[in-house]
C-alpha positions in Angstrom: 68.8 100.3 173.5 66.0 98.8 171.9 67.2 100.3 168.3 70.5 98.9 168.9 68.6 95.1 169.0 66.5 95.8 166.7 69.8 97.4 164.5 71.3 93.9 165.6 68.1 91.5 164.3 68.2 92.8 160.8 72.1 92.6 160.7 72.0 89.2 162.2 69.4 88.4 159.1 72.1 89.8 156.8 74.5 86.9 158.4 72.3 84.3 158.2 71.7 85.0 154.2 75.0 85.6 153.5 75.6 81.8 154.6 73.1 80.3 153.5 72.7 81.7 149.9 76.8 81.4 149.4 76.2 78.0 150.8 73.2 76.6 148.3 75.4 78.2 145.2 78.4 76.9 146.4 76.9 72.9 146.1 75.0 73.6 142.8 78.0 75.8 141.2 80.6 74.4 138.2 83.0 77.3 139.3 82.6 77.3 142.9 85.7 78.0 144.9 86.9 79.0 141.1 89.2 82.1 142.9 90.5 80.0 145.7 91.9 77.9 143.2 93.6 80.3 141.5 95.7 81.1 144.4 96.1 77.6 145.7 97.2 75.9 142.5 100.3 78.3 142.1 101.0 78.4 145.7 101.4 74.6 145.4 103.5 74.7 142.2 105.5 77.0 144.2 105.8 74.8 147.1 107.2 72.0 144.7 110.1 74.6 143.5 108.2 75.3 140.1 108.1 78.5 138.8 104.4 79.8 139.4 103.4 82.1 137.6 104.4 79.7 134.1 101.1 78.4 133.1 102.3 75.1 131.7 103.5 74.4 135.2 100.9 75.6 137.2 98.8 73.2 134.8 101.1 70.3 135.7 99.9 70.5 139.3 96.8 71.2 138.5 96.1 67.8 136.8 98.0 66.0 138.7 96.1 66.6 141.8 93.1 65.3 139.9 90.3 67.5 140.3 89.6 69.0 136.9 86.2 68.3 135.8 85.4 66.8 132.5 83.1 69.6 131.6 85.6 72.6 132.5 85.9 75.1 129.8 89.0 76.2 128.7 89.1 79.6 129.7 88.3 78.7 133.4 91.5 76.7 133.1 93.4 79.1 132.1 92.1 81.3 134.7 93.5 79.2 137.5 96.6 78.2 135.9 97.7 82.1 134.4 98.6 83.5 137.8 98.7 87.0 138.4 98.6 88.3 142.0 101.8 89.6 143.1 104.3 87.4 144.7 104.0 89.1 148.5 100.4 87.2 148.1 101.8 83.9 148.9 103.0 85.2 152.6 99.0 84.8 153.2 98.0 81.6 151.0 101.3 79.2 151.0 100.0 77.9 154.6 96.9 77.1 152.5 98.3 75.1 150.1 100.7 73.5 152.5 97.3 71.8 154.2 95.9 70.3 150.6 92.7 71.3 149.0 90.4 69.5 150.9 91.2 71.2 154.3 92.7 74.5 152.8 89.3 75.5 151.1 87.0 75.2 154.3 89.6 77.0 155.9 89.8 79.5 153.2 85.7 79.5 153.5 86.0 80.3 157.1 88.2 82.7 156.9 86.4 84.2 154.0 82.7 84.3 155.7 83.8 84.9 159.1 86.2 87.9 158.7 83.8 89.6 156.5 81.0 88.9 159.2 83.4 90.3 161.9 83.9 93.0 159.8 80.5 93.9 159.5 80.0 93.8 162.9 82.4 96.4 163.5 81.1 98.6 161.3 77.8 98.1 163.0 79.6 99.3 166.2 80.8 102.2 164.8 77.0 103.3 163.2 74.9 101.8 166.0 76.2 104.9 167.7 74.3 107.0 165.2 71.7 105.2 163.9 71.8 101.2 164.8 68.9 100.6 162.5 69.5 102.5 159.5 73.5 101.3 159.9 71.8 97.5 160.8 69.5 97.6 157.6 72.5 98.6 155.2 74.9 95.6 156.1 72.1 93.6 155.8 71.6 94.4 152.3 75.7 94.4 151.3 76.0 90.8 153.4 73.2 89.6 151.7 74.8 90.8 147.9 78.2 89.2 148.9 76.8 85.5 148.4 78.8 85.1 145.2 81.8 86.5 146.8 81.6 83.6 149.5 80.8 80.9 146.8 83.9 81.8 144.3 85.9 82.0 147.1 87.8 85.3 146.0 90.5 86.5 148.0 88.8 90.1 148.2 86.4 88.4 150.9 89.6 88.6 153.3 91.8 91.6 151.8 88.1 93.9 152.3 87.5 92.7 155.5 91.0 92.9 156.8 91.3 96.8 155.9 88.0 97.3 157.8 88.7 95.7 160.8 92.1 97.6 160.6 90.3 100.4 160.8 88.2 100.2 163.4 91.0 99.3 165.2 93.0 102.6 164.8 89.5 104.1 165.3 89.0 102.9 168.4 92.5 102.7 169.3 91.6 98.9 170.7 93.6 96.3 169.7 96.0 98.6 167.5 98.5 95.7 167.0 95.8 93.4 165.9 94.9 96.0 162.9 98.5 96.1 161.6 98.8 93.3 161.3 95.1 93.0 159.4 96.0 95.8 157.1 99.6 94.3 156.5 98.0 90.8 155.2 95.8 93.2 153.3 98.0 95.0 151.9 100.1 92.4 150.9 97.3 90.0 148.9 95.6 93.0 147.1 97.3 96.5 147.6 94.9 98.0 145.1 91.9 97.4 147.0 93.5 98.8 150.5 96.3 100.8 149.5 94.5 104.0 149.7 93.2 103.3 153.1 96.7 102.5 154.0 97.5 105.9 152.5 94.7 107.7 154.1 96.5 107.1 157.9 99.7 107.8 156.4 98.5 111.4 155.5 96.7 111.7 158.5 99.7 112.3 160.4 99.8 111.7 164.7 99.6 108.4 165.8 97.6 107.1 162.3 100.9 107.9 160.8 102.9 105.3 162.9 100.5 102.6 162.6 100.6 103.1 158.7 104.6 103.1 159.0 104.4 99.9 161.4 102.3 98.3 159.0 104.6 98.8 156.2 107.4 97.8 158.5 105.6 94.4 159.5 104.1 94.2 155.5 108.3 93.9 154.5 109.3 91.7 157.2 106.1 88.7 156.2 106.7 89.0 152.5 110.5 89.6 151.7 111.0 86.0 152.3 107.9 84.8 150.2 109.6 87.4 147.3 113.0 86.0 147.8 111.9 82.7 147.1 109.9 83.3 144.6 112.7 85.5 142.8 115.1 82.7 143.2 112.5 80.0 141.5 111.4 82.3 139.0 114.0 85.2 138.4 111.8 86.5 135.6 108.3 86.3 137.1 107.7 90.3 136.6 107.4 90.0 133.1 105.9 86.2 133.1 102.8 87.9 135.9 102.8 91.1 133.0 102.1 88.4 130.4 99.4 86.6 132.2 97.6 89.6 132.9 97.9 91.2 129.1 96.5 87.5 128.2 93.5 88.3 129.3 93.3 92.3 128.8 93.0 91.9 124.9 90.0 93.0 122.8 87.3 90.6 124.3 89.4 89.2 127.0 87.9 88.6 130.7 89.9 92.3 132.1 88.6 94.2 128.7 86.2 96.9 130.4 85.5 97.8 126.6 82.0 96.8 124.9 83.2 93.6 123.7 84.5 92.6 127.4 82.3 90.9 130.1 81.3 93.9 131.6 77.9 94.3 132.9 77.5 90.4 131.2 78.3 88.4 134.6 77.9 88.3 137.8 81.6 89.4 138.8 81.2 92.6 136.8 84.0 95.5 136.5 83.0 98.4 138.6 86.5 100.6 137.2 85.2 103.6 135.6 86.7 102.8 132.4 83.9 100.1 131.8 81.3 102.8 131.2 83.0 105.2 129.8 84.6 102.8 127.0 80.5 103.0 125.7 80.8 106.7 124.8 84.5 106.7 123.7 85.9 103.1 122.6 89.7 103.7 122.6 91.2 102.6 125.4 94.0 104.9 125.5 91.0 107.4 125.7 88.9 106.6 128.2 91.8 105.5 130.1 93.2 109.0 129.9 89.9 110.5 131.4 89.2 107.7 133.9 93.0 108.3 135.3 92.6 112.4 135.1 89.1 112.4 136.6 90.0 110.1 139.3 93.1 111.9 140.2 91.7 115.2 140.4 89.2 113.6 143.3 92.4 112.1 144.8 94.3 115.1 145.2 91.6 117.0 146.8 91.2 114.3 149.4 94.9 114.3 150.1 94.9 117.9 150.2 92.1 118.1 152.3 93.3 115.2 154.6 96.8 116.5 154.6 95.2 120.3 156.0 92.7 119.3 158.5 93.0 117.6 162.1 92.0 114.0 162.2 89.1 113.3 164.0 86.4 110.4 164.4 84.1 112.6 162.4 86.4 113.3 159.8 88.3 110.4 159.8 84.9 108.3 159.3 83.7 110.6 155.9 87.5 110.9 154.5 87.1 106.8 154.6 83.8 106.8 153.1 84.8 109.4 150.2 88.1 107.0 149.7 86.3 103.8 149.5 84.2 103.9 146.1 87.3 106.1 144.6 89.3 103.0 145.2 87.6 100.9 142.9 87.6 103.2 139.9 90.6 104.4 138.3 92.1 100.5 137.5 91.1 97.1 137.2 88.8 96.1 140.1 85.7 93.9 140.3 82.7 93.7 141.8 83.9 91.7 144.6 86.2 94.1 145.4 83.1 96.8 146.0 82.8 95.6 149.2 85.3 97.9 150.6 81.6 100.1 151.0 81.5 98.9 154.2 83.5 101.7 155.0 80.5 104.0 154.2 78.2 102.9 156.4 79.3 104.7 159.9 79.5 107.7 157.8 76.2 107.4 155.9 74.9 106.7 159.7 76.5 110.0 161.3 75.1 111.8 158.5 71.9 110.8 158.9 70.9 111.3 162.2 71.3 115.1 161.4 68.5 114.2 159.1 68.0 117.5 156.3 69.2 117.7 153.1 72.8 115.7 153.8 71.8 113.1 155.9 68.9 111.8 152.8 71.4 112.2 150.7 73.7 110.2 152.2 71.3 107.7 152.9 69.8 107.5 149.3 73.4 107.5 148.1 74.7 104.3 150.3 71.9 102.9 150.0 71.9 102.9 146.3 75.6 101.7 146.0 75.7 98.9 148.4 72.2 97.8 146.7 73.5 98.3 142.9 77.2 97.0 143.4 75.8 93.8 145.8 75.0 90.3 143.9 71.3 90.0 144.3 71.0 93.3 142.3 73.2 92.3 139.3 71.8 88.8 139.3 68.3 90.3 138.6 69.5 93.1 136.2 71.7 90.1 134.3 68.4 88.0 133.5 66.3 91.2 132.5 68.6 92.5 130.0 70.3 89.1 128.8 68.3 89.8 125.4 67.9 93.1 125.8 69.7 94.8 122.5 70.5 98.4 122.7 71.5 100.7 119.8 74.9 102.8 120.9 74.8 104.6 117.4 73.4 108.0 119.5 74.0 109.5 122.7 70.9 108.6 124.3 71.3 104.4 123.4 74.7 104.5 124.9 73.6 106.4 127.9 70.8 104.0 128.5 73.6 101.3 127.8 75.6 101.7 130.7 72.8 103.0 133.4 71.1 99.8 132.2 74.1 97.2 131.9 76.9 99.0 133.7 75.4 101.1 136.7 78.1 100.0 139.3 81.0 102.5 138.1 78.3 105.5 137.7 77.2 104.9 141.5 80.5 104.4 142.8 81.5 107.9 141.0 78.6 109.9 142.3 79.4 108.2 145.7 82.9 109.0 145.9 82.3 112.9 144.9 79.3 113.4 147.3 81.9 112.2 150.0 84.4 114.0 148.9 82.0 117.0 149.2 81.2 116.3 152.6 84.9 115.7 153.6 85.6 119.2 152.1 83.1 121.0 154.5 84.4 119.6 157.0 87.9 121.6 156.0 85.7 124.9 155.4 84.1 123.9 158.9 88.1 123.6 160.3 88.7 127.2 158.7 85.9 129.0 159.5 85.0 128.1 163.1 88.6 129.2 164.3 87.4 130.3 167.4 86.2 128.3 170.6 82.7 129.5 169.9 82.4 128.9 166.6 83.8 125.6 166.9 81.0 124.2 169.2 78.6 125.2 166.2 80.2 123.1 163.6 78.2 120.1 162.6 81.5 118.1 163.0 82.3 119.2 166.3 79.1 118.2 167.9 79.4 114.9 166.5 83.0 114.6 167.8 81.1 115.7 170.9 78.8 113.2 170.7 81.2 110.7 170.3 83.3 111.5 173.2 80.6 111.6 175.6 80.1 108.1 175.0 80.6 105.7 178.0 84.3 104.3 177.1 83.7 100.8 176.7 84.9 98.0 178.4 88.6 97.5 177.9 88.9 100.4 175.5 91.8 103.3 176.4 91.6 106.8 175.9 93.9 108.5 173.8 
């Protein structure tokens, strides 16, 4: 009991500077709520029957509402006018624009710092069973690296922290109808950052299987109206949203993960592979090829693996964890988008209270993701090597290029395959230990064991 409070202190801590720092760089910040307003400006143009994802009418809005400042570059505009979310998005943010800026971006705040909080928390709940300190000290540290996240007001704040309560909601089979209907918002403002999640259940078979098909079901009954309408303003909006995007993916542009892009230069970094490997091979349609052929190698073991074992808590916990840096890396993601690691902390916690050679692994691993992908961490390594020059003519300069100025993709990588290592003993486990006496010496077993001697708690059913 007494780790569980003390567990609880040093997440509560996390909370607290999570607010507060997101807070204090939200008043001082030119681009604060900069993401929110990319959303809300082409939900509005939408509302007035405009087609939103044309830039010179997103614009219009824009200005007329009156709250472009003097000072803003053009790029930032551009940004917020160039829409490029798909159109299922505005099931979620048209009730934010229908309330006006002023009251749709606390609410959008709110929404933003409290679901990731409660999302936290559940996470906590599922590794206070293992380790409440250890799983208490590592939200801390991510909470505390999300405070750019909160300020910039990026949707990712709600999409990650939908997907995670969704999951502990299958997990603990509490509240099921509550996580479909997170995952489906989820899934319908940023499928790439949940989708695989989404997938995960799907595979798993059982009942994970008809929550992931309910969720779908629910995902095309809140969005095939918001499609419709959009489809009937803007009949061409496919290849308007490919436009906006390509706009900004040229040589240089803000979603170039090549050396003349913004990688590694600002605080919303890329974490996709392809950022550090563009150092060592500069043609995109070659580092592309071995991003997409690395990354889907890892995938189809996971599916293989998930598709041949039984789900349990165990397994279901370290499949998640595996799945959650492998999301960010094959296409365009950003460092908000990271924060799907939450997912890695009940599994880093599990491991870890076997201790050996696994568990500090797993610990020195998290550990080193959370900390390296949060905000506090770039921040520092931004100012250190702002004049930092670094010759990429040898093999050496460009290694020491990206560990020094692109580190998140590298972590995320060695994350995702010592995961996916773990999640593969668990199959060899599932094979070898056929028999009932076998079985009860599997490391996974006696954690399942663990697990189901566990008081139910109040309210919670058995399945």
């Amino acid at each position: 009991m007494k780790k569980r409070t003390d567990g609880m202190i040093i997440f509560s801590l996390g909370c607290a500077a999570f607010l507060l720092l997101g807070l204090a760089w939200k008043h001082v910040s030119p681009i604060a709520m900069g993401d929110f307003k990319v959303v809300y400006y082409s939900a509005r143009c939408l509302i007035h029957g405009n087609d939103p994802y044309k830039e010179v009418e997103v614009l219009r809005v824009y200005q007329a509402e009156g709250r472009e400042l003097p000072s803003e570059k053009p790029l930032n505009r551009q940004v917020m006018t160039r829409y490029f979310y798909l159109p299922t998005a505005f099931a979620f943010t048209l009730p934010f624009a229908l309330l006006g800026f002023g009251i749709g971006h606390v609410l959008w705040m709110i929404c933003s710092a409290g679901s990731l909080i409660v999302a936290a928390f559940l996470m906590f709940d599922l590794g206070a069973e293992f380790a409440p300190t250890t799983s208490g000290l590592l939200l801390c540290v991510l909470l505390m690296g999300s405070f750019w996240l909160f300020m910039i007001g990026n949707s990712a704040a709600i999409v990650v922290s939908l997907c995670v309560i969704a999951v502990w909601c299958f997990v603990r089979a509490r509240f099921v109808f509550g996580g479909i209907v997170c995952l489906a918002i989820s899934l319908a403002l940023k499928p790439h950052d949940s989708g695989l999640v989404w997938i995960y259940f799907l595979l798993a078979g059982g009942i994970y299987r008809k929550h992931a098909l309910q969720t779908l079901a629910l995902l095309i009954t809140l969005c095939l109206p918001a499609v419709l309408w959009v489809t009937h303003v803007a009949p061409h909006w496919m290849q308007e949203m490919n436009a906006n995007m390509s706009s900004f993916a040229g040589v240089g542009g803000i979603t170039d993960p090549g050396p003349a892009g913004n990688a590694g230069i600002y605080m919303d970094s890329f974490v996709q592979l392809q950022s550090a490997l563009s150092i060592f091979w500069q043609e995109p349609r070659t580092y592309n090829l071995i991003a997409y052929t690395a990354c889907g190698l890892l995938l189809l073991i996971w599916a293989f693996i998930t598709l041949r074992v039984r789900p349990s808590q165990s397994r279901i916990l370290i499949a998640l964890a595996a799945i959650a840096p492998l999301s960010m890396l094959p296409i365009y993601h950003m460092q908000h988008d990271a924060k799907l690691l939450l997912l890695t902390v009940p599994a880093c916690a599990m491991l870890w209270v076997q201790r050996g050679f696994v568990g500090w692994l797993s610990l020195c691993v998290t550990s080193a993701g959370i900390l390296i992908s949060g905000d506090i961490f770039t921040g520092f390594r931004i100012l250190v090597t702002r004049n930092l020059s670094l010759s990429q003519a040898d093999l050496l300069g460009q290694t020491a290029t990206v560990l020094i100025t692109r580190p998140a993709p590298i972590i995320l990588m060695v994350m995702a395959v010592f995961y996916l290592w773990v999640y593969a003993r668990t199959s060899r486990d599932n094979a070898l230990h056929q028999s009932r006496e076998s079985a009860n010496d599997s490391p996974m077993t006696k954690i399942d064991q663990k697990i189901q001697s566990q008081p139910p708690e109040r309210g919670s059913r058995t399945r």
